[in-house]
C-alpha positions, 0 to 999 in steps of 0.5 A: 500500500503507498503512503498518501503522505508522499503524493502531492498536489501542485500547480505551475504557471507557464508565462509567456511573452513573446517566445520567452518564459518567465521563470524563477531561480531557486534552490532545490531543496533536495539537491541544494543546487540552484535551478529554474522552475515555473512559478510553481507549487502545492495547492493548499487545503482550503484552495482550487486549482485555479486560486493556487495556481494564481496564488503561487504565480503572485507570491513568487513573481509579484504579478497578479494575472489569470490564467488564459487555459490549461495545458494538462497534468504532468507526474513526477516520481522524485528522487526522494520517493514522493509522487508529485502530480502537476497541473500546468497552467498558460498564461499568454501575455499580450504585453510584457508585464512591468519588473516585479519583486517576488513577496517569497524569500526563496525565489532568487531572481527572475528571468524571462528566456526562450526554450533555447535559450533555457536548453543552454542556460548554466542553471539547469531546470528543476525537472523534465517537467519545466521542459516538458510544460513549455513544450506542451504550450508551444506545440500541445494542445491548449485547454479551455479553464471551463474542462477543470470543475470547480469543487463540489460538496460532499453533501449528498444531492437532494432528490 
């Protein structure tokens, strides 16, 4: 039987403005190197897809945005055992936003780079999953918001 305790529930935001991806530096708290992620992280209980994924993206690059749609689930098996399983996010800018502050202390610095230029970056990415959400929004398809239900209750239907 597999320890629930182990699966985590996150969302990432791909940002994207004119073929160049906002993301963020940060230390890998497993392997202590410096890496790039999306703005990225775990849904909280009290929290849908939706408000996490808007919630992560304005605590790590200080930008309040709504995502444009979804570009479906990814799973990670970390190194560590635990299974992550990732909803990723589009958010496909018509303007380059203003330089912002990220409000968390562990995000280092932000950048703004193209698939290339990330493939050839000295900091590598977190995971195959930063490579694989940005691929899936250039080449996979985009999904509407209205395919993720908001949460219902556990309350039994009336009859």
């Amino acid at each position: 039987m597999t320890d629930r305790s182990h699966l985590h529930l996150t969302v990432a935001a791909v940002v994207c403005y004119q073929d160049k991806f906002l993301l963020v530096e940060e230390i890998d708290k497993q392997s202590g190197r410096r890496v790039l992620n999306q703005p990225a992280g775990h849904v909280e209980a009290d929290e849908d897809l939706h408000s996490a994924v808007c919630r992560e993206l304005y605590e790590e690059t200080g930008l309040k945005l709504s995502p444009c749609g979804w570009l479906g689930i990814s799973q990670l098996l970390a190194a560590n055992g635990h299974r992550y399983v990732r909803t990723n996010f589009y958010f496909d800018l018509g303007e380059q936003p203003k330089p912002q502050q990220p409000l968390d202390k562990d995000i280092l610095a932000l950048h703004w780079l193209s698939l290339a230029e990330l493939q050839q970056h000295p900091l590598p990415a977190r995971s195959q999953l930063v490579l694989d959400a940005i691929n899936d929004f250039l080449h996979g398809p985009k999904l509407a918001l209205s395919l993720i239900k908001s949460p219902v209750s556990a309350v039994p239907v009336q009859k």
